[in-house]
C-alpha positions as CSV (number, residue, x, y, z in Angstrom):
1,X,-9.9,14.4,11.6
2,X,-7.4,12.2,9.6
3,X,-5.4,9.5,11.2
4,X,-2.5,7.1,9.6
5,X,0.5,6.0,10.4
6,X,2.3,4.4,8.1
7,X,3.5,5.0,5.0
8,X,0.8,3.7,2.8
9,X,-1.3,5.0,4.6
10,X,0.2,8.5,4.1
11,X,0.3,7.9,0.2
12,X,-3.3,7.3,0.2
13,X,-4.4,10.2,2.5
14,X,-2.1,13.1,1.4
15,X,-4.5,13.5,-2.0
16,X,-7.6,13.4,0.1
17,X,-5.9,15.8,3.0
18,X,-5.3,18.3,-0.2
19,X,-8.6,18.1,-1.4
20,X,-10.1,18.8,1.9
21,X,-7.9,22.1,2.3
22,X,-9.6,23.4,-1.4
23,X,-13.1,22.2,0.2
24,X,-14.9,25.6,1.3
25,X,-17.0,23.7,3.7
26,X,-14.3,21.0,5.6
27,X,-11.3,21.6,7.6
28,X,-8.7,18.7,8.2
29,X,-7.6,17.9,11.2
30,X,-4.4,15.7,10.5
31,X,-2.9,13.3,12.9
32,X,0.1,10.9,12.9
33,X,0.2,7.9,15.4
34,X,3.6,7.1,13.7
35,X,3.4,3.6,13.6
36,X,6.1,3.3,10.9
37,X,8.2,6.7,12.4
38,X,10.8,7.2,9.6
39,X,9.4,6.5,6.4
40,X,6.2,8.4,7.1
41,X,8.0,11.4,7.8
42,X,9.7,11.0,4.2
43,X,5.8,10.9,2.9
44,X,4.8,14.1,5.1
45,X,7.7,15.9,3.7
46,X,7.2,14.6,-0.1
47,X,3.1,15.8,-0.2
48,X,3.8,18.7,2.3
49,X,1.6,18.1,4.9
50,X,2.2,19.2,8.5
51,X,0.4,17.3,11.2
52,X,-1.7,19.2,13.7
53,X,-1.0,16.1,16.1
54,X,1.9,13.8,16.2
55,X,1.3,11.3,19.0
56,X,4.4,9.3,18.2
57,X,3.4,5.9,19.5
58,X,6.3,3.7,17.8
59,X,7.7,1.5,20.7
60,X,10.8,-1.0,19.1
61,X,9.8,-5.0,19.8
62,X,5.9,-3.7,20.7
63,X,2.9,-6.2,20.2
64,X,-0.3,-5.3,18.1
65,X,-2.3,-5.5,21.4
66,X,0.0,-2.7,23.3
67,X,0.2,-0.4,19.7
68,X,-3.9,-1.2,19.7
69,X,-4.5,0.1,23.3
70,X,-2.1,3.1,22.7
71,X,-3.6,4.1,19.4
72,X,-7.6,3.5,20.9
73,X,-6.7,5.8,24.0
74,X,-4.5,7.9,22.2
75,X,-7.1,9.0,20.2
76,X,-9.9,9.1,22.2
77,X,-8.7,11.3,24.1
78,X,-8.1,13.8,21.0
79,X,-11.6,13.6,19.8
80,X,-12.7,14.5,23.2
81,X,-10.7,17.7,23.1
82,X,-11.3,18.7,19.3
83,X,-14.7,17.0,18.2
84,X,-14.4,16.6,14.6
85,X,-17.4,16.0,12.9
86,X,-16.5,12.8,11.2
87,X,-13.0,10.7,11.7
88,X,-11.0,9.3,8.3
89,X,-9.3,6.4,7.9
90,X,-7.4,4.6,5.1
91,X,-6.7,1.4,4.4
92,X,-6.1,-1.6,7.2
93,X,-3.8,-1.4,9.7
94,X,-3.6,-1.3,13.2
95,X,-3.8,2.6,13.4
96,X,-7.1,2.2,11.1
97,X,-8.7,-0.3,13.2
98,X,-7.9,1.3,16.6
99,X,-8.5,5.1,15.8
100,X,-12.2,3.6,14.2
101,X,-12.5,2.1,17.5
102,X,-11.8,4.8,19.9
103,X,-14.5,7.1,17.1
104,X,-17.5,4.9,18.0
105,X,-16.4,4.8,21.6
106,X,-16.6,8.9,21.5
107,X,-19.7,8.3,19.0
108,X,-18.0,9.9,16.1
109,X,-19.1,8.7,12.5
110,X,-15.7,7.3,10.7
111,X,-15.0,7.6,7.2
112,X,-13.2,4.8,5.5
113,X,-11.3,5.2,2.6
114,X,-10.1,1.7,0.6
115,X,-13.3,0.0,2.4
116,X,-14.4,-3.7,1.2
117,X,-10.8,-5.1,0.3
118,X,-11.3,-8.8,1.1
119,X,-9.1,-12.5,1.0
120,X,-11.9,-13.9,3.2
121,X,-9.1,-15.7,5.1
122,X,-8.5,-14.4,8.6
123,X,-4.9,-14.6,9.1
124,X,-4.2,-14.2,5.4
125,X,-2.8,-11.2,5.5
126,X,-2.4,-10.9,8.9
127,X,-3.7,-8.4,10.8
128,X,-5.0,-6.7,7.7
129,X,-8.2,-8.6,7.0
130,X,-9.2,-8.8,10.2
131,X,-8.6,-4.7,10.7
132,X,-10.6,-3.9,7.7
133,X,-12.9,-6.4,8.0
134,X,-13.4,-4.7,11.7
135,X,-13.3,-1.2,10.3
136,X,-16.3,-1.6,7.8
137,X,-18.4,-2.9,10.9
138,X,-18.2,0.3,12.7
139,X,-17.7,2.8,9.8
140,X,-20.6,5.3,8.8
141,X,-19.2,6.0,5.0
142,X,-17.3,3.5,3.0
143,X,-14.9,4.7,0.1
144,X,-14.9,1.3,-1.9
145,X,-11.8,2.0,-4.9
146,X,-13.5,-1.0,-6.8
147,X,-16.8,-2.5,-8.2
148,X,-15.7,-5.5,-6.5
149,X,-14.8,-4.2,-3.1
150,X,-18.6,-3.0,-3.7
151,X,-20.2,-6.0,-3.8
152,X,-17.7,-7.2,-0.8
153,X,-19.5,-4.7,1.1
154,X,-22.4,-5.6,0.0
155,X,-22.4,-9.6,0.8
156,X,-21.7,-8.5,4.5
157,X,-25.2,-6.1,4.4
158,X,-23.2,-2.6,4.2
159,X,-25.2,-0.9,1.4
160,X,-25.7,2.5,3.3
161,X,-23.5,5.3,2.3
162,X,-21.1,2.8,0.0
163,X,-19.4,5.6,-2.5
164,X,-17.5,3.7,-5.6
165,X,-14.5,6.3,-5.8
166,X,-11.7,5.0,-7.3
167,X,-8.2,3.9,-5.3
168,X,-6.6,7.5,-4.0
169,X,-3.0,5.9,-4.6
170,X,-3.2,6.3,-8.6
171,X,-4.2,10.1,-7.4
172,X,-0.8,10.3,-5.5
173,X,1.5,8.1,-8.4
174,X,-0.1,10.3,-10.9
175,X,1.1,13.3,-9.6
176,X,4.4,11.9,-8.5
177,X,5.2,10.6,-11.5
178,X,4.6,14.5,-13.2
179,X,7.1,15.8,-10.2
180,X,9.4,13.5,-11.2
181,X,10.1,14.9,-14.3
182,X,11.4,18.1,-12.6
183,X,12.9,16.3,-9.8
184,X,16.3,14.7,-9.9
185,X,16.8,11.4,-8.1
186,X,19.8,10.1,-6.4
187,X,20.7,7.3,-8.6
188,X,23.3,6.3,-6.4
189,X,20.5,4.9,-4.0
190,X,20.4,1.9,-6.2
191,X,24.0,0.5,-5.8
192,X,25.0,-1.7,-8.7
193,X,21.9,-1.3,-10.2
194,X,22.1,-0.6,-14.6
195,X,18.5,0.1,-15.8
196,X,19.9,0.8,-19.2
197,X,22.0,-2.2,-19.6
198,X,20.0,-5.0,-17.7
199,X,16.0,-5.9,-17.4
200,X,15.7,-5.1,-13.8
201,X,13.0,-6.9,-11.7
202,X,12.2,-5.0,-9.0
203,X,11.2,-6.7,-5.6
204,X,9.3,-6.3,-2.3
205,X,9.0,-8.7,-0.3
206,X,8.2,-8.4,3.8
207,X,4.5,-10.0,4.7
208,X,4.7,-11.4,7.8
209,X,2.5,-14.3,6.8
210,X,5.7,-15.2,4.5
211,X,8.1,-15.0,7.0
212,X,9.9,-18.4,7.6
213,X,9.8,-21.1,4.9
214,X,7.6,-18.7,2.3
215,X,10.9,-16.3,2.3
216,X,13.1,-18.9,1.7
217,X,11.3,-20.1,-1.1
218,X,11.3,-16.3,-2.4
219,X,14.7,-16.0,-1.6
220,X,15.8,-19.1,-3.4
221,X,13.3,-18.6,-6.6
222,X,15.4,-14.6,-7.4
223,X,18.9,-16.9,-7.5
224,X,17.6,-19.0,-9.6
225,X,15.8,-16.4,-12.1
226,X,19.0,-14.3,-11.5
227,X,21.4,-17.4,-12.7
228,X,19.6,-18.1,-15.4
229,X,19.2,-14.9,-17.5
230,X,22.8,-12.9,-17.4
231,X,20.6,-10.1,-18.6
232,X,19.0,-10.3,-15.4
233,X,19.2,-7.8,-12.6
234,X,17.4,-8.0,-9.2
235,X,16.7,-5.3,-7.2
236,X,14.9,-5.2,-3.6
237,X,15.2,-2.2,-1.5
238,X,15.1,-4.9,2.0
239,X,13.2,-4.3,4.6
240,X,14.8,-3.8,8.2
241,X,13.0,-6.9,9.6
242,X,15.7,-9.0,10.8
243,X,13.6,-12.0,10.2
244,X,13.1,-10.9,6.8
245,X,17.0,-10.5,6.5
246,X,17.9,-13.8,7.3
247,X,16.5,-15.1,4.6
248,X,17.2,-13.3,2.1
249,X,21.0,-11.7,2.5
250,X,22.7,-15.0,2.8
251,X,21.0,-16.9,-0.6
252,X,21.7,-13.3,-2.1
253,X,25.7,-12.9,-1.2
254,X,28.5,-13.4,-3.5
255,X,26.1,-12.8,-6.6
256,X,26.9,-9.5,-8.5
257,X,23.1,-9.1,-10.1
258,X,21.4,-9.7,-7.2
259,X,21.2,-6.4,-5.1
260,X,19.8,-5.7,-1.7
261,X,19.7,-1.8,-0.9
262,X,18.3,0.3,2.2
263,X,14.1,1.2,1.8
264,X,13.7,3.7,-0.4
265,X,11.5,6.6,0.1
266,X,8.4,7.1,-2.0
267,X,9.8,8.9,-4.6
268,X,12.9,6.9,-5.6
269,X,10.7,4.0,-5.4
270,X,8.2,5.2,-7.5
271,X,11.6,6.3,-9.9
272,X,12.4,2.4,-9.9
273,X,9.3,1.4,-10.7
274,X,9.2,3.2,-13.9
275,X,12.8,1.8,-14.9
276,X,11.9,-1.5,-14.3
277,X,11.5,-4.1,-16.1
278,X,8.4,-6.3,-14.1
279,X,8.0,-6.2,-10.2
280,X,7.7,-8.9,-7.9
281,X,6.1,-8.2,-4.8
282,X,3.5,-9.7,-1.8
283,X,2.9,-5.9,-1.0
284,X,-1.0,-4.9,-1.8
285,X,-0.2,-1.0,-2.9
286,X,2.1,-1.9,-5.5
287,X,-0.4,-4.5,-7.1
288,X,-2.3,-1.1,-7.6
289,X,0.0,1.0,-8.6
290,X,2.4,-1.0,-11.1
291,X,-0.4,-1.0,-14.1
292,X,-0.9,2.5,-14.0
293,X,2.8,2.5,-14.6
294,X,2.7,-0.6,-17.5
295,X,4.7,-2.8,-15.5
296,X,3.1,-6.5,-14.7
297,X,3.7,-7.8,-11.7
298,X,3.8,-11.2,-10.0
299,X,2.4,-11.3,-6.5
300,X,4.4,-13.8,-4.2
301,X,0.9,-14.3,-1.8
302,X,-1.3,-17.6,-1.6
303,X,-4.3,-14.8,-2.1
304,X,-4.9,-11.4,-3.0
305,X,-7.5,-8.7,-1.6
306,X,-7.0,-7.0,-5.0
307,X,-7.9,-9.8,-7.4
308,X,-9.6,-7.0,-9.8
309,X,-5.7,-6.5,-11.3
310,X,-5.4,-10.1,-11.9
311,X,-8.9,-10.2,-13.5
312,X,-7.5,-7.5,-15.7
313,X,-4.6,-8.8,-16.7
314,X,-2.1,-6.7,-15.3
315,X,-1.3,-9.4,-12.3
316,X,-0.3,-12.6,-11.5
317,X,-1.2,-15.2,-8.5
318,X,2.6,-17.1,-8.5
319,X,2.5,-18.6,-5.0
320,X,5.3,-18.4,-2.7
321,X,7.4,-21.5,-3.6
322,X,10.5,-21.2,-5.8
323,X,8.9,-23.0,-8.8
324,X,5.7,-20.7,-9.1
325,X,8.0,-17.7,-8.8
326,X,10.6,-18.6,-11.1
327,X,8.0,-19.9,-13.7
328,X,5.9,-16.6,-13.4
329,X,9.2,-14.5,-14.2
330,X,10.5,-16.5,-17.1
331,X,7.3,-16.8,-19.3
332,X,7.5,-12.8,-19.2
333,X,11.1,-12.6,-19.6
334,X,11.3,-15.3,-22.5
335,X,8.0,-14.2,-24.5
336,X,7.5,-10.7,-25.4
337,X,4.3,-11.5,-26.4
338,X,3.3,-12.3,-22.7
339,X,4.9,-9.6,-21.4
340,X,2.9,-6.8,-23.9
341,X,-0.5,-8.1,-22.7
342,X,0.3,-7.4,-19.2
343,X,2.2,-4.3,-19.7
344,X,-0.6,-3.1,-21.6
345,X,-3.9,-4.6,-19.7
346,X,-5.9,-1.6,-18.1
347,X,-5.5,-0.5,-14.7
348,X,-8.6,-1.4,-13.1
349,X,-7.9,1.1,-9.6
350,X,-8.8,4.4,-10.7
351,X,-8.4,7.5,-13.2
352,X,-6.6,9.9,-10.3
353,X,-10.2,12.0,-9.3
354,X,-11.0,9.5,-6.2
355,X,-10.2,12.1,-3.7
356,X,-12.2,14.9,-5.6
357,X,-15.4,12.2,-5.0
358,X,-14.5,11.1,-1.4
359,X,-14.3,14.7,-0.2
360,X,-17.9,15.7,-2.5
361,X,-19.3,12.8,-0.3
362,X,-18.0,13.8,3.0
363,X,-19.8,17.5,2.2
364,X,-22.8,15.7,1.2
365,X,-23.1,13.1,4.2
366,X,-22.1,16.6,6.9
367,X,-24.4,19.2,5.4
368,X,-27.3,16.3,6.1
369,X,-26.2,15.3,9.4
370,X,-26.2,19.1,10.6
């Protein structure tokens, strides 16, 4: 049985989902709880996948604890009435944590897939390391992307059943960027944007750790870069949080290069990220995916559960006050020389086969447990 719910999640899971339906020995069981509605049905769609359950659990203005306790018992009472052999998760969200939860409640071995991701900092990001902190504590096989996610495991005793597979999101960006090729892309999605005629930095930007003073800071640092190169566009598909809005819209108005647009779906996003000229983000999927695509990136977070890009190369720790951000963007804007080594550092997150090796493992750990 697969779970997720948001986007991301779906990204992750739709290579592994695939591979499962080729496996001669597994059947997938796939089930939404929705937790981001709209843009995981865009992913669904995009990697053709229809769910076998869609519990549609989204409630607007809803706490973690009440989209916890629908998730836990939402679940459990699915794995009562199907019985998978194992439960898969990805990632660490809410859904991840909770569906884990309501497995070992039902006694049901979970898989976890992006297992051993760490900050060491509780609230930084928040919930995230605390859900996949929780998830590695009851799960039975760990799908760790890195060497250093690995050893993460490793300093908390998990050494059982620790597969190093590679991160299944270069699987998915691989073959999305091939599709794209054939597939046209409404360019029109990106307003004012000119990816032939400006260096367009590309930005996400919706952490709630950062909301507040950290997104004014962000805010006020993509004026500034904007005002100072006029060959300088900005372009940040904003997310619907009102709280993120409010900081941003009003430092961006009046200012012809600096362009908010409606989320994009996957696709046009990953079409932006190709034309772009660097990305600025305090997402953790796009610090993975960006070097596959040779695009450095500057990561508006205090830490990082993916340091292994920044060890590479390909990444860079600015902070999240104006000065770090604006500094990090001009020595790659005014020295080519800078910009080439990141462009060109080697993506540390996989070579696209991790889901081919999760799903070997999964046959491995079921034929022994039967």
């Amino acid at each position: 049985m697969c779970v997720f719910g948001t986007r991301p999640e779906a990204v992750k899971l739709a290579p592994v989902v695939h591979a499962l339906k080729e496996s001669n020995k597994l059947e997938p069981i796939v089930v939404l709880t929705a937790q981001h509605r709209e843009m995981l049905d865009q992913m669904m769609k995009w990697f053709a996948i229809e769910p076998d359950h869609d519990l549609n659990l989204m409630r607007h203005g809803q706490t973690l604890a009440e989209l916890t306790g629908r998730v836990v018992k939402s679940v459990d009472e699915l794995l009562s009435k199907d019985k998978p052999d194992l439960l898969l998760v990805q990632g660490d969200t809410t859904t991840v944590m909770a569906a884990s939860m309501a497995a070992f409640y039902q006694q049901v071995p979970v898989g976890h897939v992006e297992a051993g991701l760490r900050t060491k900092d509780r609230y930084n990001p928040f919930p995230e390391e605390m859900a996949r902190r929780q998830t590695s504590q009851i799960a039975t096989l760990h799908f760790a992307p890195t060497p250093l996610a690995v050893e993460n495991l490793k300093r908390e005793g998990i050494v059982d059943n620790v597969y190093l597979t590679g991160n299944t999101v270069i699987d998915a960006l691989l073959e999305t960027s091939r599709r794209l090729h054939d597939t046209p892309v409404d360019t029109s999605l990106f307003g004012k944007i000119d990816f032939e005629r400006f260096k367009v930095l590309l930005v996400t930007a919706h952490r709630r750790e950062n909301w507040g003073e950290s997104m004014d800071e962000i805010a006020r640092a993509l004026r500034q870069i904007a005002d100072e190169f006029p060959d300088v566009q900005i372009l940040y598909p904003i997310h619907k949080n009102p709280v993120v809005r409010r900081s941003i819209e009003p430092v961006f108005e009046g200012h012809d290069r600096l362009v908010t647009i409606e989320p994009l779906d996957y696709v046009p996003f990953v079409y932006a990220m190709q034309r772009s000229f660097l990305i600025l983000t305090d997402s953790g999927g796009i610090q993975e995916e960006a070097p596959s695509l040779g695009k450095p990136v500057l990561v508006m977070r205090t830490n990082t559960e993916r340091p292994e890009a920044v060890s590479a190369g390909a990444a860079r720790l600015v902070g999240v006050k104006t000065k770090g951000i604006v500094d990090g963007a001009r020595a790659l804007i005014e020295a080519p020389e800078n910009y080439r080594k990141m462009a060109c550092a080697v993506n540390p997150f996989g070579d696209g086969k991790a889901s081919e090796r999760i799903v070997t493992a999964i046959e491995e750990f079921l034929s022994i447990k039967k």
